[in-house]
ZAPA-72128 format. One record per residue (C-alpha): x, y, z; residue in one letter; residue number from 0. Coordinates in Angstrom, 3 decimals, always signed. Layout:
N
<node <X,Y,Z>,"A",NUM> ...
***
This chain:
409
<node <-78.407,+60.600,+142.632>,"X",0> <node <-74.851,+59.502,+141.697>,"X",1> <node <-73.170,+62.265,+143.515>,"X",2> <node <-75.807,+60.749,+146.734>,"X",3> <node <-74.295,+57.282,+145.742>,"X",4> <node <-71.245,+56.668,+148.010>,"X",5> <node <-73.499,+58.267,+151.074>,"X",6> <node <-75.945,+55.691,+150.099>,"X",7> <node <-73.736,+52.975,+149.626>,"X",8> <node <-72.664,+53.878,+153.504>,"X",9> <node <-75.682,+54.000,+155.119>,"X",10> <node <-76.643,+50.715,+152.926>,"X",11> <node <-73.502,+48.788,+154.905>,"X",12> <node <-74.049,+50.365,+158.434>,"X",13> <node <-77.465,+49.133,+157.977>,"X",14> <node <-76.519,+45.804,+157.548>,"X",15> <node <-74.186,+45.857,+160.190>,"X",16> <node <-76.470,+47.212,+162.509>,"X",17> <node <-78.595,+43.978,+161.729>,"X",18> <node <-76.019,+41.906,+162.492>,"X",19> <node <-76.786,+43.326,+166.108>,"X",20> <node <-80.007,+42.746,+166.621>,"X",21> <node <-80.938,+41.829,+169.834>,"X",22> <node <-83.557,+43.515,+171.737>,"X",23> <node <-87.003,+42.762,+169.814>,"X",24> <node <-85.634,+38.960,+169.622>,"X",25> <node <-85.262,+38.566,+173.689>,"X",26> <node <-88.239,+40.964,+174.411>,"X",27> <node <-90.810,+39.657,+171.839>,"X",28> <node <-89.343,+36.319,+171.109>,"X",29> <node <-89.337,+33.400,+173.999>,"X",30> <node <-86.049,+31.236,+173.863>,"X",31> <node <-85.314,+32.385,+169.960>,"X",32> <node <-88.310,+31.038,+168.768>,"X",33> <node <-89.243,+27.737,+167.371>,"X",34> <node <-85.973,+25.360,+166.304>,"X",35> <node <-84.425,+28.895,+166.935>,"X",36> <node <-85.731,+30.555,+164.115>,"X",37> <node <-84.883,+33.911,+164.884>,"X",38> <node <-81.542,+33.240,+166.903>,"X",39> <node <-79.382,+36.064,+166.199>,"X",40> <node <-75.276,+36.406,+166.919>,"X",41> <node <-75.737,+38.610,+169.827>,"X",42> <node <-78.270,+36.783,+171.087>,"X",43> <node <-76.569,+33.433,+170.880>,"X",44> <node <-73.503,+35.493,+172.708>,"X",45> <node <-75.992,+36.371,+175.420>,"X",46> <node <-77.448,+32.689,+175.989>,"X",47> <node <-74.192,+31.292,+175.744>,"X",48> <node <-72.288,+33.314,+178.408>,"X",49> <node <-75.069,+35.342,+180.874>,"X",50> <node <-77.614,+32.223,+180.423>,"X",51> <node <-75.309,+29.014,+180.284>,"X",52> <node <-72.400,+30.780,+181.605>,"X",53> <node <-69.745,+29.134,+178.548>,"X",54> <node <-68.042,+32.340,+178.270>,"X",55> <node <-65.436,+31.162,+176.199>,"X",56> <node <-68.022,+29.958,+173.734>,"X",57> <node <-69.449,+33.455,+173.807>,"X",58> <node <-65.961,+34.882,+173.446>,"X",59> <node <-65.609,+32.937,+170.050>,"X",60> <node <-68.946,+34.208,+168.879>,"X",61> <node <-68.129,+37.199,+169.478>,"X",62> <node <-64.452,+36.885,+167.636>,"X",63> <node <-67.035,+35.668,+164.614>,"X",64> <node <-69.191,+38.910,+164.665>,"X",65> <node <-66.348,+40.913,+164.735>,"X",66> <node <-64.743,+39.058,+161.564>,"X",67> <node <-68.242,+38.930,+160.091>,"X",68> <node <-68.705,+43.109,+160.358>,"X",69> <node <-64.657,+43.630,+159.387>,"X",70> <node <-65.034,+41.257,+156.160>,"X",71> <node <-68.216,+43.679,+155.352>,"X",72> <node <-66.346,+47.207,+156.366>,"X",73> <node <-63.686,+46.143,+154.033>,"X",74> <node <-65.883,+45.050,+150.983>,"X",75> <node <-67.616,+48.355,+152.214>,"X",76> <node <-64.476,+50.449,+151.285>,"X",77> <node <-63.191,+48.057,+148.078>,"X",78> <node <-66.601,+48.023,+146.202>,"X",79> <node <-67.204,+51.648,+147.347>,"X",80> <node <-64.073,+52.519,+145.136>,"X",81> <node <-65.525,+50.554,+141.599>,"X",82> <node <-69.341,+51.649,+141.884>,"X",83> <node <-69.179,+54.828,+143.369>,"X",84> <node <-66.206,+56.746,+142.100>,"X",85> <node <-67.253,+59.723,+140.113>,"X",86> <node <-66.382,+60.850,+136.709>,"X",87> <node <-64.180,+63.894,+135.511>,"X",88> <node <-65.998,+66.805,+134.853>,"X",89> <node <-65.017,+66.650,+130.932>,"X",90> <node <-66.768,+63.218,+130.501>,"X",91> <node <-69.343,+63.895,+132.989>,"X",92> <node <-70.325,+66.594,+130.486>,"X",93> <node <-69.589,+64.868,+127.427>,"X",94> <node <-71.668,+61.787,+128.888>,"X",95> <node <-74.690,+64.155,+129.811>,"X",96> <node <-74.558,+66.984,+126.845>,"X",97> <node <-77.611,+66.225,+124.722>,"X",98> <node <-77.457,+64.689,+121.355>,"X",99> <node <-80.487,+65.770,+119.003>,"X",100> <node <-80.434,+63.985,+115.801>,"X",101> <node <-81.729,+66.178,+112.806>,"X",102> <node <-84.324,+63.516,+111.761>,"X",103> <node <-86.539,+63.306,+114.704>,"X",104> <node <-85.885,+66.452,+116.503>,"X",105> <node <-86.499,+68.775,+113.195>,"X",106> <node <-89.557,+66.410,+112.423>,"X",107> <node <-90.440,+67.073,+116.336>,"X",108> <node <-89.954,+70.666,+116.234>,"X",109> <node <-91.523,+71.386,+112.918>,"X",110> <node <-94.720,+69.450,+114.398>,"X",111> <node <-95.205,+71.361,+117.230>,"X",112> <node <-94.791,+74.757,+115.134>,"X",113> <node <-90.727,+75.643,+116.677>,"X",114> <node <-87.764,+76.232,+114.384>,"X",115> <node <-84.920,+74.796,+112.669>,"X",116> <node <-81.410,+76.560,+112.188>,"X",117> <node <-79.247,+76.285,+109.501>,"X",118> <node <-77.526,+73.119,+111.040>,"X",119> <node <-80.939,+71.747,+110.970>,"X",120> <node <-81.074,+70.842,+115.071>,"X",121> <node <-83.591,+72.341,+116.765>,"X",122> <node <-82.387,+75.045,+118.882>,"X",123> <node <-81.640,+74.589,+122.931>,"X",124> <node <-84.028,+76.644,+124.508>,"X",125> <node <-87.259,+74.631,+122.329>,"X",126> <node <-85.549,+71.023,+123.503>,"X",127> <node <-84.848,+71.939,+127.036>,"X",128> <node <-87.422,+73.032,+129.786>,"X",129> <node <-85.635,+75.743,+132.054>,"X",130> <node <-83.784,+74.224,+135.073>,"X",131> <node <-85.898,+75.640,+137.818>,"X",132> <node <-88.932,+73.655,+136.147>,"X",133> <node <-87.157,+70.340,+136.267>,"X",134> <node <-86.255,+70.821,+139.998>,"X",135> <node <-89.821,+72.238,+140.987>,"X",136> <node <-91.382,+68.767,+138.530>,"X",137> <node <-88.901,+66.316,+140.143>,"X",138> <node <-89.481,+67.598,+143.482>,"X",139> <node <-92.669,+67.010,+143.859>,"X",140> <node <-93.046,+63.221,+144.072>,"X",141> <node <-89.687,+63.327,+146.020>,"X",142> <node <-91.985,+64.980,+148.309>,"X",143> <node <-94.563,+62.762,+147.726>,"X",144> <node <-92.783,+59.508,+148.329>,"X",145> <node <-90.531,+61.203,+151.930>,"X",146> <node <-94.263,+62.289,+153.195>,"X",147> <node <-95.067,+58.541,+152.637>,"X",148> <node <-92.281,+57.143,+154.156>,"X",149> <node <-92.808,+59.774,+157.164>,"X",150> <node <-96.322,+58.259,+157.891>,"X",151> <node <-95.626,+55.200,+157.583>,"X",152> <node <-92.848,+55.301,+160.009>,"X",153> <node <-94.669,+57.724,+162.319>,"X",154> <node <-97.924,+55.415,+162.282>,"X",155> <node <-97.098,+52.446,+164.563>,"X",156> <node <-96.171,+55.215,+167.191>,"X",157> <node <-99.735,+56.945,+166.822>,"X",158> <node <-101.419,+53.559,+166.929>,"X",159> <node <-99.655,+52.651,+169.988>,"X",160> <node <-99.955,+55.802,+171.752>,"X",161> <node <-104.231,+55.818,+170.794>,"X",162> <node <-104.281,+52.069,+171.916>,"X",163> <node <-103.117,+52.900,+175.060>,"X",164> <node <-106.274,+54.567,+175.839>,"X",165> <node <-109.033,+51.530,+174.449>,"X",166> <node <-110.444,+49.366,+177.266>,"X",167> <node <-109.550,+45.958,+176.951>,"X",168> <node <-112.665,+44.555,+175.835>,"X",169> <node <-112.022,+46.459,+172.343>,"X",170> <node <-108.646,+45.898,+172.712>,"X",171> <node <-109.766,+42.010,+172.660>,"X",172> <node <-112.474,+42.443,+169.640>,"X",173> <node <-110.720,+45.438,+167.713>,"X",174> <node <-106.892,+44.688,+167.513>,"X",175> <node <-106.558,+46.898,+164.623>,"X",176> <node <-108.959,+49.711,+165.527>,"X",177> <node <-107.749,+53.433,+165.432>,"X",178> <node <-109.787,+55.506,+167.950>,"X",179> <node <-110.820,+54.423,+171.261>,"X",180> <node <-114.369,+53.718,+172.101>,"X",181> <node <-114.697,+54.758,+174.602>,"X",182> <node <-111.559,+56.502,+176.072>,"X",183> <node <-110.144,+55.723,+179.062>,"X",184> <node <-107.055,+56.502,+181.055>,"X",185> <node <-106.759,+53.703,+183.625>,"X",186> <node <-104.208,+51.359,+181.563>,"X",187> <node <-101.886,+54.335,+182.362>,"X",188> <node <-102.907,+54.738,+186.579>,"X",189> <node <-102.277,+50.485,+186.391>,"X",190> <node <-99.158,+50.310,+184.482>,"X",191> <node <-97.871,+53.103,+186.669>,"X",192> <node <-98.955,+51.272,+189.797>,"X",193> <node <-97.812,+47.493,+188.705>,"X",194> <node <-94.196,+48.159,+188.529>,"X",195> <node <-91.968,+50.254,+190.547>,"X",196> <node <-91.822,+52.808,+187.300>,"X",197> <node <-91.538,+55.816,+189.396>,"X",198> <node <-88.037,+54.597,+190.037>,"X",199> <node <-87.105,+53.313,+187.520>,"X",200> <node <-87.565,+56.546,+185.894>,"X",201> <node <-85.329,+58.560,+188.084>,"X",202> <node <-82.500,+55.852,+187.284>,"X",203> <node <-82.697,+56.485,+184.093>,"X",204> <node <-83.085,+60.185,+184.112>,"X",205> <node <-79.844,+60.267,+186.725>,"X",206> <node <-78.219,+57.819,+185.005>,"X",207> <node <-78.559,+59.597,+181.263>,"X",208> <node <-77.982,+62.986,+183.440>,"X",209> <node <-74.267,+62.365,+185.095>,"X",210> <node <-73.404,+60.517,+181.237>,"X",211> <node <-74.376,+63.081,+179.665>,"X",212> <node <-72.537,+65.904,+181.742>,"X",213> <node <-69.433,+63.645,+182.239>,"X",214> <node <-69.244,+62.689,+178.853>,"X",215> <node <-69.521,+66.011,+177.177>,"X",216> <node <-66.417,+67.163,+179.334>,"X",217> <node <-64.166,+64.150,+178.325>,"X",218> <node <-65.320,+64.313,+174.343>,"X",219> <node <-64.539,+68.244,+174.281>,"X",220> <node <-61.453,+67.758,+175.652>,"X",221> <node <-60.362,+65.266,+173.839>,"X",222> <node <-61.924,+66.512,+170.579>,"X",223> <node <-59.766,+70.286,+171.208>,"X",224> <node <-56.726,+67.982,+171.961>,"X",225> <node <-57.102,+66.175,+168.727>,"X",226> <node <-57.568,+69.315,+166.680>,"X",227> <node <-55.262,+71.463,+168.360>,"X",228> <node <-52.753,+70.018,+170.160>,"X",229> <node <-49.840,+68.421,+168.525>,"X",230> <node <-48.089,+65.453,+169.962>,"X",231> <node <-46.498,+62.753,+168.253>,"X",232> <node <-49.101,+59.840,+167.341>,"X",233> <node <-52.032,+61.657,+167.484>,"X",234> <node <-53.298,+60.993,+164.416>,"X",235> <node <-52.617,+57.077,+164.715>,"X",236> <node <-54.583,+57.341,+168.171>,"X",237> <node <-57.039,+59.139,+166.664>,"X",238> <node <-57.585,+56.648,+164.096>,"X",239> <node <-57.807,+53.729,+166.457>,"X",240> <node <-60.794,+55.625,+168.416>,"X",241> <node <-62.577,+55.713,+164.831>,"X",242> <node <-61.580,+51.489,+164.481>,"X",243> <node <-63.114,+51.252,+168.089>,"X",244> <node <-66.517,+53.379,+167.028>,"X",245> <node <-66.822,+50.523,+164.439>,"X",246> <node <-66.480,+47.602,+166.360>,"X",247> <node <-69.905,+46.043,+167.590>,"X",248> <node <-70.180,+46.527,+171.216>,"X",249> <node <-71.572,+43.139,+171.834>,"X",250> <node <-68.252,+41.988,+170.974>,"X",251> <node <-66.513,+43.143,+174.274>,"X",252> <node <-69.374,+42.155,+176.318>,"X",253> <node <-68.179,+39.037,+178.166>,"X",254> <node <-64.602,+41.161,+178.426>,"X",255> <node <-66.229,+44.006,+179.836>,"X",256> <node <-68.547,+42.057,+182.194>,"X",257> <node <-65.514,+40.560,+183.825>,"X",258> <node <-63.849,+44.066,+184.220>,"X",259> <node <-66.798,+45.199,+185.973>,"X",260> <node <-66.666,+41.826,+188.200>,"X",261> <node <-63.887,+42.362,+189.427>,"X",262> <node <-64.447,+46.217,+189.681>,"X",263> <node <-67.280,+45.707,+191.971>,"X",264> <node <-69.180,+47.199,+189.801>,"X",265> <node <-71.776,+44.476,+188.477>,"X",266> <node <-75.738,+45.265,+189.675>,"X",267> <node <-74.201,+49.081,+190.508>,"X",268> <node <-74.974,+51.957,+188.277>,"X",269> <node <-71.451,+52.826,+187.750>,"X",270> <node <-70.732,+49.884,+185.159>,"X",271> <node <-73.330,+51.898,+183.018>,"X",272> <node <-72.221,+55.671,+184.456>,"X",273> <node <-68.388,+55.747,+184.117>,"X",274> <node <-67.636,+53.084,+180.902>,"X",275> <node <-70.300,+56.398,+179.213>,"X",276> <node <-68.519,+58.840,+180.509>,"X",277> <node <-65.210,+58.008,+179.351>,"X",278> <node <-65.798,+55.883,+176.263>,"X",279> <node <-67.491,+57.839,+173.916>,"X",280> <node <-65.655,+57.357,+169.953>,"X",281> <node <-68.491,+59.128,+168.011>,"X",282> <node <-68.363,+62.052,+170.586>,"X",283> <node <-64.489,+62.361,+170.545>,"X",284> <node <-65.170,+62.669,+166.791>,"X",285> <node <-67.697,+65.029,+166.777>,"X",286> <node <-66.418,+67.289,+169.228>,"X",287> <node <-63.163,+67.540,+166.931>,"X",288> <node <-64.923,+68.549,+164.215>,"X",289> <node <-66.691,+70.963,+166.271>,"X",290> <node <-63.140,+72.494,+167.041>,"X",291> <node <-62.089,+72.262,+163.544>,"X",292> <node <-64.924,+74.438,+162.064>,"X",293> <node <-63.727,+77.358,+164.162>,"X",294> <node <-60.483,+79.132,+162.447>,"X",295> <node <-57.087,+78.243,+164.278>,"X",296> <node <-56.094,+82.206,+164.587>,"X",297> <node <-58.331,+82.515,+167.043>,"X",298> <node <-56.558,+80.370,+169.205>,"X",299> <node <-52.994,+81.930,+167.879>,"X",300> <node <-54.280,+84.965,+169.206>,"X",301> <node <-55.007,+84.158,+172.594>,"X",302> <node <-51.784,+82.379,+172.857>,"X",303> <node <-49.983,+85.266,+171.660>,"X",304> <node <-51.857,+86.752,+174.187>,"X",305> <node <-50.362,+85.226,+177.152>,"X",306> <node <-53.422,+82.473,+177.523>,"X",307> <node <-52.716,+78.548,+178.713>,"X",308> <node <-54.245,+75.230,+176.469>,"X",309> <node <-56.374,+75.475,+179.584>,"X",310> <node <-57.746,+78.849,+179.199>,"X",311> <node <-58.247,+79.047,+175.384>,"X",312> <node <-60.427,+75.747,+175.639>,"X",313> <node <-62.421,+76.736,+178.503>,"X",314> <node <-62.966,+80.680,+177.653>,"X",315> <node <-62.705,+80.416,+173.991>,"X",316> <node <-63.432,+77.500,+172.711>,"X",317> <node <-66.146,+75.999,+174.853>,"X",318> <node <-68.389,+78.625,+174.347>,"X",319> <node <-67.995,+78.426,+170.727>,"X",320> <node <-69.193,+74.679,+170.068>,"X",321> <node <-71.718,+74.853,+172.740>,"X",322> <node <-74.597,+74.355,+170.492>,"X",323> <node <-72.751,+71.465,+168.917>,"X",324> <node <-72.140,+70.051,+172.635>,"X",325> <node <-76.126,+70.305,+172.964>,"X",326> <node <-76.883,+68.514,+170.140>,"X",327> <node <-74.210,+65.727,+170.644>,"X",328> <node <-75.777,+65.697,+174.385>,"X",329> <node <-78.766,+64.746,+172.568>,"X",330> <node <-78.067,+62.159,+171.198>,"X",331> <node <-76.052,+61.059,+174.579>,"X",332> <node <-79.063,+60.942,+176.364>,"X",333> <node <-81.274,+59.628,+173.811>,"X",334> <node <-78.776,+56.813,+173.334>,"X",335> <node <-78.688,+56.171,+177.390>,"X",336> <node <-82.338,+55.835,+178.006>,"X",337> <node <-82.612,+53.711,+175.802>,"X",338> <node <-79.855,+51.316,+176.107>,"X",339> <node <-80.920,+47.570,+177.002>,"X",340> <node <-78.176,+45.155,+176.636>,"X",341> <node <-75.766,+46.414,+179.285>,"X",342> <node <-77.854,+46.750,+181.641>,"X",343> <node <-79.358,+43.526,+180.866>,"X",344> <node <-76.248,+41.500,+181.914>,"X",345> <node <-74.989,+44.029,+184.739>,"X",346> <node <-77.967,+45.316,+186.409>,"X",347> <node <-79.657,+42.277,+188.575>,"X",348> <node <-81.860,+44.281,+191.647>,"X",349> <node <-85.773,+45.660,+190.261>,"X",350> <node <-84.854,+48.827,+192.451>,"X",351> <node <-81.660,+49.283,+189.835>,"X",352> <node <-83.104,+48.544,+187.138>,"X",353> <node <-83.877,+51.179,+184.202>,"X",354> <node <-87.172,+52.108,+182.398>,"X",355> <node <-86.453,+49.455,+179.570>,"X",356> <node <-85.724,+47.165,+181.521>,"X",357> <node <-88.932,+47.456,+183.443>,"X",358> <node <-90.560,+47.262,+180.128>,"X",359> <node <-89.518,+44.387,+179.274>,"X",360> <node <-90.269,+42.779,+182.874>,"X",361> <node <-93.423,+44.275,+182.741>,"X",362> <node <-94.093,+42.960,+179.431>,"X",363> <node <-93.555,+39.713,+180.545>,"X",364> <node <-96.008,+39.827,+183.745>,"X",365> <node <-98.649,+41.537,+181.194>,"X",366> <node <-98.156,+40.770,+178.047>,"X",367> <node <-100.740,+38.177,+177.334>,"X",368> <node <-103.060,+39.353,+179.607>,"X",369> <node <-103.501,+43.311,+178.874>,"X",370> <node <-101.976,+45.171,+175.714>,"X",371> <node <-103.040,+47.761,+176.788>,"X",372> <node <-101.124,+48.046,+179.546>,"X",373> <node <-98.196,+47.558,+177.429>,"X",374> <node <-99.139,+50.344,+175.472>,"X",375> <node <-99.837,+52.763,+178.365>,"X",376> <node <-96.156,+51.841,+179.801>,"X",377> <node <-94.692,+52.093,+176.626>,"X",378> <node <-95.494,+55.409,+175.713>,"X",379> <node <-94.658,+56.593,+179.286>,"X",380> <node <-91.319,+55.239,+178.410>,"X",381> <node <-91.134,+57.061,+175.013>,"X",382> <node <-92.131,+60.602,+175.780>,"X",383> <node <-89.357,+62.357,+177.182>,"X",384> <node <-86.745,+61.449,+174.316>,"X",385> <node <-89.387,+62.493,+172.058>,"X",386> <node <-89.724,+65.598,+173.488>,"X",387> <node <-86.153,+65.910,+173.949>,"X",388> <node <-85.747,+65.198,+170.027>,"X",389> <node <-88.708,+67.461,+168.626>,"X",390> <node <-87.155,+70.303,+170.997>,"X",391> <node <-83.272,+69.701,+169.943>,"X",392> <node <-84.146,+68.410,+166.305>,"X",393> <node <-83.163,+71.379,+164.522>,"X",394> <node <-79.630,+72.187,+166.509>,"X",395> <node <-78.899,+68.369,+166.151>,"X",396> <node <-79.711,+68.156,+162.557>,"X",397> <node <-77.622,+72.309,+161.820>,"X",398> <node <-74.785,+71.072,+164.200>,"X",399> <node <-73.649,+67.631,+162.215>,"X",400> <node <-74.061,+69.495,+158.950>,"X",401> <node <-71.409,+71.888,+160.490>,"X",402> <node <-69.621,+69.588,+161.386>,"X",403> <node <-69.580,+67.716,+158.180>,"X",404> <node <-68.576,+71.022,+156.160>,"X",405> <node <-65.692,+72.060,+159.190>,"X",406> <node <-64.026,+68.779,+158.604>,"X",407> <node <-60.743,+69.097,+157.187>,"X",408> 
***
């Protein structure tokens, strides 16, 4: 656990930061923020304010508050990160964990349970110390215990929704809670389909996620090789201002970036969602450099010895190499593209445009109160093609950011 700590201590602050940009259960499940505004969030309060009320300069400064708000916590992040997770030296490590046996209770333990006492009079090592494989196999098992928990409980709300799709309203109505239909039916999923233009909005999305995807993972990999290969003076200060970007909210450009895409054209088009993804991607600039740096630099020596262009060793050589890493990081692309909701929220105005959450959320507010089940049937629609994509790609996703982890240097 202490050598977890610092990991820990990250995922503890992106956390928080992440809840600092909540925003899609409060608009789809909450009507005008709630009573008194109860559960008014930052980005939401950017969203009335400048796509509701149209005050986009009151926006802007909420936005200029987030961003404060989640710098003031990166920093903390990084200065109490230094006090509460920095590891000992090995010496006092191992002075600090070496155990101390006293001769009074561990000879009067020892003799009790029928062991011996050498001529020190402490009990000797192998009689006050289990072996080390039986410590591991004893603490692993309610580490197991407690991750299968957590696993079911975070895997249940998906199985309830997915069963209550198929209950008839009437038990829907008298059962809220039940598990298994009774009887089973399939018609929520016929209506839903037929109440909403969902066909197409399901071949935006998947066309939308599609061209992001395949744009994208040209512009990160060659980016990424440039970063890890090719030397040019201020790389690594540009390089360090695409990590500053991957931590600033997005919600804090959004009135910004709305304007842009005014004036683009671009507003209730798909290309304010296509393009911005296919060109502004930190995270996969950063993981398709450390894609590049896990393979060994001679190889590219070689083929430039060789006679081979920048041009040629990237698209012969080094392509092929991190494609599994490119599959996984298009992955989490796509994932991260169907489900997007904010953006297309504020840029995305025509039902024929719009994408498969925001259907949802239309359709949720049509059906809501009337038919859950409906809701349900439409929402797992919505769900089961990222699944799939994510039970199918879990285990290259999962091998490919350990790689990159360990290639870093």
């Amino acid at each position: 656990m202490p050598m977890l700590s610092p990991t820990i201590f990250f995922q503890a602050i992106v956390a928080f930061i992440s809840s600092l940009q909540t925003f899609d259960l409060v608009f789809i499940l909450v009507n005008n923020a709630g009573p008194d505004n109860a559960t008014r969030t930052i980005v939401y309060q950017i969203y009335d304010l400048g796509f509701q009320k149209g005050q986009f300069g009151v926006a802007s400064a909420a936005a200029v508050f987030l961003l404060v708000l989640s710098g003031l916590i990166t920093a903390a992040q990084f200065g109490l990160e230094k006090s509460w997770c920095t590891m000992r030296p090995d010496s006092e490590r191992t002075a600090a964990t070496q155990p101390q046996v006293t001769t009074t209770s561990a000879t009067a333990n020892a003799a009790a349970a029928g062991g011996t006492v050498n001529a020190a009079g402490t009990v000797p090592t192998e009689q006050r110390k289990r072996p080390l494989l039986v410590q591991l196999r004893d603490a692993a098992i309610p580490t197991r215990i407690v991750l299968i928990v957590g696993a079911l409980l975070m895997f249940a709300p998906f199985v309830w929704m997915a069963l209550s799709s198929f209950k008839t309203l009437p038990q829907l109505l008298t059962e809220p809670l039940s598990i298994i239909p009774a009887p089973w039916t399939g018609e929520n999923f016929a209506e839903a389909w037929n109440a909403l233009p969902f066909p197409r909005a399901y071949f935006n999305s998947f066309y939308i996620a599609a061209l992001t995807v395949a744009g994208g993972l040209v512009t990160t990999s060659m980016a990424g090789y440039a970063f890890a290969r090719i030397p040019f003076k201020g790389s690594k200060w540009i390089f360090a201002i695409v990590l500053v970007t991957q931590m600033v909210p997005k919600q804090v450009t959004l009135v910004p970036f709305y304007i842009l895409m005014a004036r683009l054209g671009w507003v209730d088009s798909h290309l304010s969602l296509i393009i911005p993804g296919m060109l502004v991607n930190p995270f996969g600039i950063f993981l398709a450099r450390q894609f590049v740096l896990s393979i060994p630099a001679e190889i590219d020596q070689a083929a430039q010895v060789d006679g081979a262009s920048r041009w040629r060793v990237y698209w012969q050589m080094i392509l092929p190499m991190i494609r599994p890493g490119l599959g996984a990081l298009g992955i989490i692309i796509a994932i991260d593209v169907w489900n997007a909701f904010l953006m297309p929220l504020i840029l995305l105005n025509s039902t024929e445009l719009f994408t498969v959450p925001l259907l949802l959320a239309q359709f949720q507010g049509q059906f809501g109160g009337l038919n859950t089940g409906l809701i349900m049937a439409a929402t797992t629609v919505s769900t089961v093609p990222m699944l799939i994509a994510f039970v199918i790609g879990q285990r290259q996703i999962m091998s490919s950011l350990a790689t990159s982890g360990l290639g870093g240097r």
